[in-house]
TORKOL-4160 file (C-alpha; in steps of 0.2 Angstrom, whole numbers, padded with zeros to 4 digits, m for minus):
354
<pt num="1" X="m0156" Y="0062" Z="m0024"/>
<pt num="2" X="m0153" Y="0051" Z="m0011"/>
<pt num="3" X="m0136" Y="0048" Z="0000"/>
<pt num="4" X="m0141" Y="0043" Z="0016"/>
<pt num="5" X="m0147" Y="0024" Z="0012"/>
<pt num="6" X="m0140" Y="0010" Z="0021"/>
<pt num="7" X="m0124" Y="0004" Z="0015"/>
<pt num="8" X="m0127" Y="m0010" Z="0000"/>
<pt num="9" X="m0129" Y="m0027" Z="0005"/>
<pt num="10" X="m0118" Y="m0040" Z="0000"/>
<pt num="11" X="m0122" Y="m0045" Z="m0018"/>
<pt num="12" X="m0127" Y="m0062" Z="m0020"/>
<pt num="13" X="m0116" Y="m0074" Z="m0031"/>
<pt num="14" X="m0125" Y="m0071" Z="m0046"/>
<pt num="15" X="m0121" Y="m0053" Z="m0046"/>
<pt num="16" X="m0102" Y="m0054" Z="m0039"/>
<pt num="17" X="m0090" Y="m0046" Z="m0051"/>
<pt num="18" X="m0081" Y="m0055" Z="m0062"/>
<pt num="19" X="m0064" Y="m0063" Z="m0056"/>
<pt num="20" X="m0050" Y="m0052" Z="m0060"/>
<pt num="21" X="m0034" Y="m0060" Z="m0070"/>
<pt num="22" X="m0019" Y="m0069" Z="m0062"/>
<pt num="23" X="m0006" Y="m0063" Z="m0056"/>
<pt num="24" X="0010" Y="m0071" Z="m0055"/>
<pt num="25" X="0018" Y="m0072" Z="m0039"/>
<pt num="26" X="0035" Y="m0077" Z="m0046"/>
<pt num="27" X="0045" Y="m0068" Z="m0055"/>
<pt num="28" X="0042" Y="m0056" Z="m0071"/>
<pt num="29" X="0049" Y="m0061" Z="m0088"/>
<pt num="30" X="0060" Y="m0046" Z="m0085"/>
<pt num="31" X="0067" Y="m0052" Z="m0071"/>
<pt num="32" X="0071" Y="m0070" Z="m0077"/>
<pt num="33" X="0089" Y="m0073" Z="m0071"/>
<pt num="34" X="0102" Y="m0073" Z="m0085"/>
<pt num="35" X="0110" Y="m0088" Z="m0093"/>
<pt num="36" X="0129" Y="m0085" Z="m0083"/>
<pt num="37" X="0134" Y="m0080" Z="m0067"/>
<pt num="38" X="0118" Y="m0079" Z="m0060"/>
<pt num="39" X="0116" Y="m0063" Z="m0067"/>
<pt num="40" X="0098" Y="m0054" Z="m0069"/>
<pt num="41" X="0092" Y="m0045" Z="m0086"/>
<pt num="42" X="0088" Y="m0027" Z="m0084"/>
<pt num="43" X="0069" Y="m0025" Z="m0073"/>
<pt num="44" X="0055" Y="m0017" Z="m0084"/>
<pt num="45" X="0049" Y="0001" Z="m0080"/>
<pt num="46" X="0034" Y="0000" Z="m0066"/>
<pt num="47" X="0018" Y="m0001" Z="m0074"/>
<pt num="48" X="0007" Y="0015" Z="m0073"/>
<pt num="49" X="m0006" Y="0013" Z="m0061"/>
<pt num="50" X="m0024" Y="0006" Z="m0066"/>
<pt num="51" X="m0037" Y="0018" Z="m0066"/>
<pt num="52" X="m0047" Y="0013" Z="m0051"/>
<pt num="53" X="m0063" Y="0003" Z="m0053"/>
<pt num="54" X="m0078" Y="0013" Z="m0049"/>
<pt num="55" X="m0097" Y="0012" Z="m0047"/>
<pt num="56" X="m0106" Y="0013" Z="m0061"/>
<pt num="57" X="m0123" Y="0008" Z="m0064"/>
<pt num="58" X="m0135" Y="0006" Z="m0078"/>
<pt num="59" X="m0135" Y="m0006" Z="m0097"/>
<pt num="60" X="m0125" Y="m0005" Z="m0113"/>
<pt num="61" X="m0133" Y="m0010" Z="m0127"/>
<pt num="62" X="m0119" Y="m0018" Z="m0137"/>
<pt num="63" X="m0121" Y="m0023" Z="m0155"/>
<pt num="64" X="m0109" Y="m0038" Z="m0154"/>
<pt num="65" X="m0100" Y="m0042" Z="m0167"/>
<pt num="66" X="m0097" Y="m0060" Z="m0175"/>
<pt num="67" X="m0083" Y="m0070" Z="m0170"/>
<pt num="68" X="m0082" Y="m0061" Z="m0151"/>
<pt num="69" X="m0089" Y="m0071" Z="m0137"/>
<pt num="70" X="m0101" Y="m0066" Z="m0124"/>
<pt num="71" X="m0089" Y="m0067" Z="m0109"/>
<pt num="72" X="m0075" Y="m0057" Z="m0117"/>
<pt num="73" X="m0087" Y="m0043" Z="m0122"/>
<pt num="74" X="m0093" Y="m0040" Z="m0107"/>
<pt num="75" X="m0073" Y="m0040" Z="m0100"/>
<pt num="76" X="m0070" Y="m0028" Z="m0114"/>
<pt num="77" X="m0086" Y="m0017" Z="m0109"/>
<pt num="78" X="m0082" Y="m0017" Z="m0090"/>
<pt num="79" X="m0064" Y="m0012" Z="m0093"/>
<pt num="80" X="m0070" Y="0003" Z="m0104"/>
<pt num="81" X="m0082" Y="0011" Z="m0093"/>
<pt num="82" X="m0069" Y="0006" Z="m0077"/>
<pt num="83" X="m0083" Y="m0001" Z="m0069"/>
<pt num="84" X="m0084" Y="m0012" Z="m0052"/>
<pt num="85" X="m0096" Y="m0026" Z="m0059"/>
<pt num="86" X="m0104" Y="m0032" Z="m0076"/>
<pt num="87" X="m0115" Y="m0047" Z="m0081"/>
<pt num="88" X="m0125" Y="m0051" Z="m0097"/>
<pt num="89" X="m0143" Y="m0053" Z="m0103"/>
<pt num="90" X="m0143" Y="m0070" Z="m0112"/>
<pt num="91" X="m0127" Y="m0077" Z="m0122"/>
<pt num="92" X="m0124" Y="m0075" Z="m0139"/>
<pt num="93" X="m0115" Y="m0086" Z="m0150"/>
<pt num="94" X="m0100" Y="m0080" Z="m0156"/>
<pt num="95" X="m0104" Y="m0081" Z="m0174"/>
<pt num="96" X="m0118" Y="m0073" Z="m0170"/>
<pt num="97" X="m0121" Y="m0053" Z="m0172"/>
<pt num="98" X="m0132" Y="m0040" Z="m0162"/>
<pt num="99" X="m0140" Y="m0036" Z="m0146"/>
<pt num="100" X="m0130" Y="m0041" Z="m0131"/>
<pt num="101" X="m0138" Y="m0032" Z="m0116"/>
<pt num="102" X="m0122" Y="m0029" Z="m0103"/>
<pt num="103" X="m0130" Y="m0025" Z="m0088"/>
<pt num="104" X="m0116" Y="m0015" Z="m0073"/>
<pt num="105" X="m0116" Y="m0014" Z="m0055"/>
<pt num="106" X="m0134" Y="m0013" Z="m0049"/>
<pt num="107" X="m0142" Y="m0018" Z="m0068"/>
<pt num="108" X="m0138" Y="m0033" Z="m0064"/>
<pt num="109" X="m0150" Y="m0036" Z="m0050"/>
<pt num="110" X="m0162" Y="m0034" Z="m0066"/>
<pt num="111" X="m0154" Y="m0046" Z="m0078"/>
<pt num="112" X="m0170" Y="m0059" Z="m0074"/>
<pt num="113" X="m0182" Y="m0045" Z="m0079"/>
<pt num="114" X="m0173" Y="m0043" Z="m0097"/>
<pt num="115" X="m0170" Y="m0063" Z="m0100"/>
<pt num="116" X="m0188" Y="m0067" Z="m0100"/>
<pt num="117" X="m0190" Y="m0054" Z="m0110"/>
<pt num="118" X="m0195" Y="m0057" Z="m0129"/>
<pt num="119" X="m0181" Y="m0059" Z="m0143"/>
<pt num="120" X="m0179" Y="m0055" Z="m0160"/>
<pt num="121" X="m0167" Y="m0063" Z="m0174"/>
<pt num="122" X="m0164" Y="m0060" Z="m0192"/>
<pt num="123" X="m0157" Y="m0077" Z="m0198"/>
<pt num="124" X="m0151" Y="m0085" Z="m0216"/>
<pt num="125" X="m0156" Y="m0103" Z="m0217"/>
<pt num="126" X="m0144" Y="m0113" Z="m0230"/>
<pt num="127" X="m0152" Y="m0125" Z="m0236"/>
<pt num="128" X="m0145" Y="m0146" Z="m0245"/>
<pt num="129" X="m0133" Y="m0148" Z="m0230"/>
<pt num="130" X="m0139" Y="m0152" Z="m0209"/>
<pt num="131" X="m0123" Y="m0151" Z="m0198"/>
<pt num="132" X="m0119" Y="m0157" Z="m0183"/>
<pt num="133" X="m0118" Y="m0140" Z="m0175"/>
<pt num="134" X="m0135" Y="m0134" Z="m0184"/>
<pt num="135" X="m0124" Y="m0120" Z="m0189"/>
<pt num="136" X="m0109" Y="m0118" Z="m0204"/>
<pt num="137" X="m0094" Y="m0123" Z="m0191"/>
<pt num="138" X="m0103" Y="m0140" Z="m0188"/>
<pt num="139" X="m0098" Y="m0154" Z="m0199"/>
<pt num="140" X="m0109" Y="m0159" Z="m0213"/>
<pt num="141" X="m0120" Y="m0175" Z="m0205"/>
<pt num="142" X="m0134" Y="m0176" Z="m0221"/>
<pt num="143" X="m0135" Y="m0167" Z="m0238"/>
<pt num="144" X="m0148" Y="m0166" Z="m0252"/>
<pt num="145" X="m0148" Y="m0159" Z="m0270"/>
<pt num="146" X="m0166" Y="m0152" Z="m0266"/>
<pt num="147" X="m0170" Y="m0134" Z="m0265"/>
<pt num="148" X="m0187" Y="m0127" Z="m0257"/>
<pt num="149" X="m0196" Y="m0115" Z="m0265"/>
<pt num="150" X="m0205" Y="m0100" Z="m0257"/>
<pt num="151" X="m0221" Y="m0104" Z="m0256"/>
<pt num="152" X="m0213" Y="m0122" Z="m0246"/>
<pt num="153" X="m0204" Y="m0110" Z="m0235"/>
<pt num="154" X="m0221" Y="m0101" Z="m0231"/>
<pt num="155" X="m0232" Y="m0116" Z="m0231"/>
<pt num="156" X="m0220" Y="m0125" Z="m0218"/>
<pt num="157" X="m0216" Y="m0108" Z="m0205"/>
<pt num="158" X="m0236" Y="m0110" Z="m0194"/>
<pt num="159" X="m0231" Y="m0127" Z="m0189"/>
<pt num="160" X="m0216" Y="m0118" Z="m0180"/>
<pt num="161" X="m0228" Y="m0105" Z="m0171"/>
<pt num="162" X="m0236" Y="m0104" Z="m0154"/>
<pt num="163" X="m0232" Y="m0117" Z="m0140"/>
<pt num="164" X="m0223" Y="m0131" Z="m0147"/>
<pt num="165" X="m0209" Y="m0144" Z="m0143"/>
<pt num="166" X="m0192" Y="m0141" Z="m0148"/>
<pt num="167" X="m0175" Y="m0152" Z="m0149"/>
<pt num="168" X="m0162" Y="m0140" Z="m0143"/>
<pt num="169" X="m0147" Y="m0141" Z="m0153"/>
<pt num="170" X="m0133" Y="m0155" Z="m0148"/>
<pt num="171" X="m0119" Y="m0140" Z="m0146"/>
<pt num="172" X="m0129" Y="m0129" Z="m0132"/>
<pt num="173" X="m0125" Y="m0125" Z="m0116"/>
<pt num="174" X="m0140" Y="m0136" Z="m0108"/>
<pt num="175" X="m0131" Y="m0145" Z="m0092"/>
<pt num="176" X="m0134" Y="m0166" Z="m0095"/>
<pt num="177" X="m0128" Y="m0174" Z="m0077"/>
<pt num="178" X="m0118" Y="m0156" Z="m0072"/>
<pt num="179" X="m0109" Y="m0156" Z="m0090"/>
<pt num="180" X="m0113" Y="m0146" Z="m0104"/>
<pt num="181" X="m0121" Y="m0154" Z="m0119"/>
<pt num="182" X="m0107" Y="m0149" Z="m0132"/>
<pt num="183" X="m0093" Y="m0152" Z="m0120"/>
<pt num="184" X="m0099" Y="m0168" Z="m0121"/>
<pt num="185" X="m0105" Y="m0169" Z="m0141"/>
<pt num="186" X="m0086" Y="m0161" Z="m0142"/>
<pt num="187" X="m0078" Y="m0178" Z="m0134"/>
<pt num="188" X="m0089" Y="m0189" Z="m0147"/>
<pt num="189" X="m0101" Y="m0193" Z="m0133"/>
<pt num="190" X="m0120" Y="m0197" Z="m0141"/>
<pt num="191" X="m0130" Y="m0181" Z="m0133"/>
<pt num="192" X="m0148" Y="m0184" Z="m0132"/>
<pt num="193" X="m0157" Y="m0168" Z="m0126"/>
<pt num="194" X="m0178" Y="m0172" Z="m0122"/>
<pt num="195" X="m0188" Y="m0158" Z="m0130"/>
<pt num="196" X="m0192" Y="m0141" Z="m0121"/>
<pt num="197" X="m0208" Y="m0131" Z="m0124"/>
<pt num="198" X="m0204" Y="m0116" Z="m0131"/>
<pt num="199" X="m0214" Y="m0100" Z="m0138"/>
<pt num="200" X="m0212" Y="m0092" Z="m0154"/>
<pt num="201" X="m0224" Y="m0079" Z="m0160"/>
<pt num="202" X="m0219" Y="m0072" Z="m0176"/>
<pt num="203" X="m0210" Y="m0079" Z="m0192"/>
<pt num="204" X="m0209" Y="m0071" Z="m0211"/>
<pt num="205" X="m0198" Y="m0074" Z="m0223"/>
<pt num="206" X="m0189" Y="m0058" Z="m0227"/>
<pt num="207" X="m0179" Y="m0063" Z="m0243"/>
<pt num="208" X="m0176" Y="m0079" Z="m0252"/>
<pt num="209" X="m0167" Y="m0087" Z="m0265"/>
<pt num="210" X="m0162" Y="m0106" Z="m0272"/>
<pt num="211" X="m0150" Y="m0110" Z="m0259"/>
<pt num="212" X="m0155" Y="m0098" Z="m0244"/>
<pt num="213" X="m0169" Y="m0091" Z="m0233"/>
<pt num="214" X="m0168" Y="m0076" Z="m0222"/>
<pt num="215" X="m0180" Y="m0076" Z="m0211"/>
<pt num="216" X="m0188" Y="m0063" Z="m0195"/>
<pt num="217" X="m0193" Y="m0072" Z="m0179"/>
<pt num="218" X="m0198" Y="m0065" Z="m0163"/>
<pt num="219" X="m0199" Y="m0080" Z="m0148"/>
<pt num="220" X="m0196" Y="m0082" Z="m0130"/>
<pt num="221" X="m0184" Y="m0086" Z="m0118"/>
<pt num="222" X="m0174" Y="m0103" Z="m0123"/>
<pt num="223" X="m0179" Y="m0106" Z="m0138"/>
<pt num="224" X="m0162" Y="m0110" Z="m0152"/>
<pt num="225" X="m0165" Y="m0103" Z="m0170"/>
<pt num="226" X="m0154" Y="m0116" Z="m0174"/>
<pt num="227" X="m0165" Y="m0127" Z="m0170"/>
<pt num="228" X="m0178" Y="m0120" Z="m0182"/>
<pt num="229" X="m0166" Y="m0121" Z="m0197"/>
<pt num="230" X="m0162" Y="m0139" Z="m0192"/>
<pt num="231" X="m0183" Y="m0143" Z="m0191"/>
<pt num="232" X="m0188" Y="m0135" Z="m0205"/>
<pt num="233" X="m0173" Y="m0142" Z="m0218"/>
<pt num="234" X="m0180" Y="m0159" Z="m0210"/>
<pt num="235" X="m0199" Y="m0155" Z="m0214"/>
<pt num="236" X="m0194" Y="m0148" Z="m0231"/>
<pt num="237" X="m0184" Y="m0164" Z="m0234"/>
<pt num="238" X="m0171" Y="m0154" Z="m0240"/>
<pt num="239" X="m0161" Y="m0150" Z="m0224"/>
<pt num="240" X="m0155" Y="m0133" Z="m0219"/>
<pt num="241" X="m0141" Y="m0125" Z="m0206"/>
<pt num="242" X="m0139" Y="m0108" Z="m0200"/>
<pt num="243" X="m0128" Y="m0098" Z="m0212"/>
<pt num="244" X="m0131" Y="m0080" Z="m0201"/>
<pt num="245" X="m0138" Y="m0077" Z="m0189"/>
<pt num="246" X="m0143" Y="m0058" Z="m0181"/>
<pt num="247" X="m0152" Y="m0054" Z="m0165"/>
<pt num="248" X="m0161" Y="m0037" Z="m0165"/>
<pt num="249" X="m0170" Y="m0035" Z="m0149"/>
<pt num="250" X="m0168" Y="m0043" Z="m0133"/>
<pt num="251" X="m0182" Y="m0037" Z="m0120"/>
<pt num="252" X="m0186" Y="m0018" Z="m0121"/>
<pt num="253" X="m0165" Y="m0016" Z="m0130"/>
<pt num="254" X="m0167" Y="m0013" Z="m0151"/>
<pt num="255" X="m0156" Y="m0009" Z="m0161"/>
<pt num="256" X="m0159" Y="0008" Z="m0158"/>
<pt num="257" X="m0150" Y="0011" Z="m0142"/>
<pt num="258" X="m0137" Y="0000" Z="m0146"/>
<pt num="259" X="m0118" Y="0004" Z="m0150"/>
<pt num="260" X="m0100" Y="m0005" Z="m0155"/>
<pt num="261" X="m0087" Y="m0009" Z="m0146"/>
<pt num="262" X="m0078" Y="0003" Z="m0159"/>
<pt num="263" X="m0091" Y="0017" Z="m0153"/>
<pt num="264" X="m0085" Y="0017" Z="m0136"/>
<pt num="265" X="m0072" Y="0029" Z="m0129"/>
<pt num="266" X="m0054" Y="0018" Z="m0127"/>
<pt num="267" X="m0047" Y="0031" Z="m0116"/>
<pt num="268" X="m0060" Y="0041" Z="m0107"/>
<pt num="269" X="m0073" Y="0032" Z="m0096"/>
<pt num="270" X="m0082" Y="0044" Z="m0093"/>
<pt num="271" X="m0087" Y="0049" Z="m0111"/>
<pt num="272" X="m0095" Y="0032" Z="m0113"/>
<pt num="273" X="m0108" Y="0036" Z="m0099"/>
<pt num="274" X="m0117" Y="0044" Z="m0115"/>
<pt num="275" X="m0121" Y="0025" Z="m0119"/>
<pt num="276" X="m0129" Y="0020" Z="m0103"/>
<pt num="277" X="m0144" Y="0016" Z="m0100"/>
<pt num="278" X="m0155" Y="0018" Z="m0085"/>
<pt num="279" X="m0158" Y="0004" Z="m0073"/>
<pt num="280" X="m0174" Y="0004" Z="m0073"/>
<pt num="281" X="m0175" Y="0001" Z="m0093"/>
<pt num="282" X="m0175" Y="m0015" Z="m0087"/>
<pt num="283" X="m0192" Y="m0015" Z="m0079"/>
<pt num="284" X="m0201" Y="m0011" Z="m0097"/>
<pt num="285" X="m0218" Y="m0014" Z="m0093"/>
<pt num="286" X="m0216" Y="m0018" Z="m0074"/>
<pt num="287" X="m0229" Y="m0007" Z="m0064"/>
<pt num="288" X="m0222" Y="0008" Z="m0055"/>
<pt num="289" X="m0224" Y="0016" Z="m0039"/>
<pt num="290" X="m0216" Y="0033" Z="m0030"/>
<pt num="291" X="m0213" Y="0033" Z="m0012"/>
<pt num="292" X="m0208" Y="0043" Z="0002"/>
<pt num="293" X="m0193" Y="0044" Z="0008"/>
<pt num="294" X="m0196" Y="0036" Z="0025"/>
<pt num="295" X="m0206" Y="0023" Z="0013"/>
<pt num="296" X="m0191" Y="0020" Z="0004"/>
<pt num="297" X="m0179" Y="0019" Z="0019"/>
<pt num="298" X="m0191" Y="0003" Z="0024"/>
<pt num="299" X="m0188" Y="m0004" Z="0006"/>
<pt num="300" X="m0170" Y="m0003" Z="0007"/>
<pt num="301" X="m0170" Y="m0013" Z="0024"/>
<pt num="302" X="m0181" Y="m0027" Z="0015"/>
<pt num="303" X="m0194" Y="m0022" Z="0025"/>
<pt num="304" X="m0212" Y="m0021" Z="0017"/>
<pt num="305" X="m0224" Y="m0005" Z="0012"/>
<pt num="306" X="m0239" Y="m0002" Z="0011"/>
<pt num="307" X="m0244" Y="0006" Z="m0005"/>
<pt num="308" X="m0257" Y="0021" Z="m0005"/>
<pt num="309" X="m0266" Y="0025" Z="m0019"/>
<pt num="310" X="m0279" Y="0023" Z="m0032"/>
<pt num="311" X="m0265" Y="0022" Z="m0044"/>
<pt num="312" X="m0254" Y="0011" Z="m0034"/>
<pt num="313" X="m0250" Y="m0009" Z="m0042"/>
<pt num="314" X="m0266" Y="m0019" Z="m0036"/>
<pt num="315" X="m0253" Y="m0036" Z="m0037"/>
<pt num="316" X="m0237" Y="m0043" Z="m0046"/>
<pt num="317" X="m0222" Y="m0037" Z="m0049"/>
<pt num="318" X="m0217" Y="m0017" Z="m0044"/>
<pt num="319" X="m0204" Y="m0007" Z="m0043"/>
<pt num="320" X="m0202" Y="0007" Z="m0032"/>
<pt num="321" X="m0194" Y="0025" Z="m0035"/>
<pt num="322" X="m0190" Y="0038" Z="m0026"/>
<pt num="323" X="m0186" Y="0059" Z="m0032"/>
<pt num="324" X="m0186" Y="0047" Z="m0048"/>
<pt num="325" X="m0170" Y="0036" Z="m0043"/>
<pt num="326" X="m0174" Y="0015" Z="m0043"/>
<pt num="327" X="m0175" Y="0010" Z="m0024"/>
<pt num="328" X="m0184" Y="m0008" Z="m0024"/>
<pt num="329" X="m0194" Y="m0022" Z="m0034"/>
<pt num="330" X="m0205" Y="m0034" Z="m0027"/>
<pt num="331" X="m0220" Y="m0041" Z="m0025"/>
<pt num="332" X="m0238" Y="m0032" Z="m0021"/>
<pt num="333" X="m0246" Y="m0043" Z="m0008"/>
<pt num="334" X="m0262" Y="m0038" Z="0001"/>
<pt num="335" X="m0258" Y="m0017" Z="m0001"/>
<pt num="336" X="m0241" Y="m0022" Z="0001"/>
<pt num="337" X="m0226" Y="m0020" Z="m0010"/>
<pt num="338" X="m0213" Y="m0034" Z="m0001"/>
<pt num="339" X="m0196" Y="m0030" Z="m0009"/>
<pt num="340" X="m0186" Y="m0044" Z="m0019"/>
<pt num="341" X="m0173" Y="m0032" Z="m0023"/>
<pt num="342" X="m0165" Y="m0015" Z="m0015"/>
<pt num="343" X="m0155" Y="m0004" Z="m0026"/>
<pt num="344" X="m0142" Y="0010" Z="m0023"/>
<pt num="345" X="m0140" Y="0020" Z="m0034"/>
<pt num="346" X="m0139" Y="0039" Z="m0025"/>
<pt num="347" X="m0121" Y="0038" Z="m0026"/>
<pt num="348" X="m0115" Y="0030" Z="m0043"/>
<pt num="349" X="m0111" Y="0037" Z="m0060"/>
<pt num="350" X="m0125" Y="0034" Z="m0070"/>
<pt num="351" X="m0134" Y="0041" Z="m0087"/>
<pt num="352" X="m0149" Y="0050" Z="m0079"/>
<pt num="353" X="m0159" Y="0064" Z="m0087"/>
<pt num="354" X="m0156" Y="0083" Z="m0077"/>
């Protein structure tokens, strides 16, 4: 274990904490002043004291349910494991279920890592009616009485596949001159968005009937299954909207590890810890490296190593440990492992095996 590091660097504004609410400066609604004579309602009881925010470290895999959004999970996650700082892995829609990697306190620094990752969704295509939204809270813009059969659905999925040019959705959060495309298409604005290049490697159709499709897909970062409905309801001539719509793996995160905001502990912290992840999860497939101590003392100052070795990373992306704790992640340049990132993690809760 390490406990003499450096103190931590200031986090960058991409890993600050999150804001904490308002408070009001005036008065309480307790404390309004009554209706005659100047007089003052009885004061409320103090409030017991929060629990004091702590350092914890590592991922929750949350299985998010529909109808929550992305942000407020990750206030509700924070808030049950009393933790300093949270962030998320990629937003999910809120009528979207599944895998919603929260990364807290030094995760965070490895949110890029899990973002490129690859994805997976489950997804139920309906098909006679395309909506403005691409999904069943848009409003109905086109409609047909036609209904693709099976083998159309089949013969139609390779065009989708590889590297190809997608349309994102009208309603997403791509930025068109600083605003975001569906405040925009929300004000009636016309929201043309250029095609992006996407990748998507794998879809089957998992169950179909007259009027729906679910379908499997696994695809990179940016690409909108939305969009995919949209395309193929075009191709098909019949048009199509999502109806559901399910991520199952996000990175190296399945279903598996996940858990429900339900599943968590609402009164004891420290029992959820049981539900972390370790930092380093993260890194799946990033090459690794152990180093001295002295080694890692020069990581943590973002100062260079070089790596010894015939098993050390030749170049690319490392990451560094030390007695088995997460120090650094950089690049191997010329022997050298240059750090990107420093971690500090010898002194926060986190779930780590004895």
């Amino acid at each position: 274990m390490i406990n003499e590091f450096p103190p931590p660097e200031r986090p960058a504004a991409a890993e600050m904490p999150l804001p904490r609410e308002r408070r009001f400066q005036g008065e309480h609604h307790g404390e309004r002043q009554g209706e005659r004579g100047g007089e003052r309602r009885p004061q409320r009881g103090p409030r017991p004291d929060r629990p004091k925010r702590r350092d914890v470290s590592g991922w929750v895999i949350l299985d998010k349910g529909v109808g929550m959004t992305s942000t407020h999970a990750v206030a509700v996650v924070k808030r049950l494991f009393n933790a300093k700082k949270a962030g998320h892995a990629g937003t999910l829609d809120p009528l979207a279920s599944g895998i919603l990697p929260i990364a807290l306190g030094e995760a965070t620094k490895t949110v890029p890592f899990v973002m490129d990752g690859r994805k997976a969704y489950r997804f139920t295509v309906a098909w006679g009616v395309e909506t403005d939204t691409d999904d069943g809270e848009g409003r109905p813009v086109a409609t047909s009485e036609a209904r693709p059969s099976r083998e159309a659905v089949e013969a139609a999925l390779p065009t989708f596949l590889g590297s190809i040019e997608q349309v994102p959705p009208r309603f997403s959060a791509i930025k068109i001159q600083g605003e975001r495309a569906y405040d925009l298409a929300r004000e009636g604005e016309v929201v043309e968005l250029a095609p992006r290049r996407v990748q998507i490697d794998h879809l089957a159709i998992v169950e179909h009937t007259g009027d729906q499709t679910v379908i499997e897909a696994e695809c990179g970062k940016g690409t909108y299954v939305r969009a995919i409905a949209r395309d193929l309801g075009r191709m098909l001539g019949c048009y199509g909207h999502i109806a559901a719509l399910r991520r199952t793996r996000v990175g190296p995160f399945t279903e598996a590890v996940a858990c429900t905001v339900q599943g968590l502990d609402n009164e004891n912290p420290d029992a959820n810890l049981a539900h972390l992840q370790p930092v380093e999860t993260a890194l799946d497939g990033v090459p690794s490296t152990a180093v001295s101590r002295d080694m890692a003392l020069r990581l943590m100052r973002g100062q260079p190593v070089i790596l010894r070795g015939r098993d050390a990373p030749a170049s690319g992306k490392a990451f560094a440990t030390c007695g088995g704790i997460l120090v650094a992640v950089g690049d191997v340049e010329r022997g050298e492992l240059v750090p990107h990132r420093v971690f500090h993690l010898g002194g926060t809760a986190a779930n780590r095996p004895a």
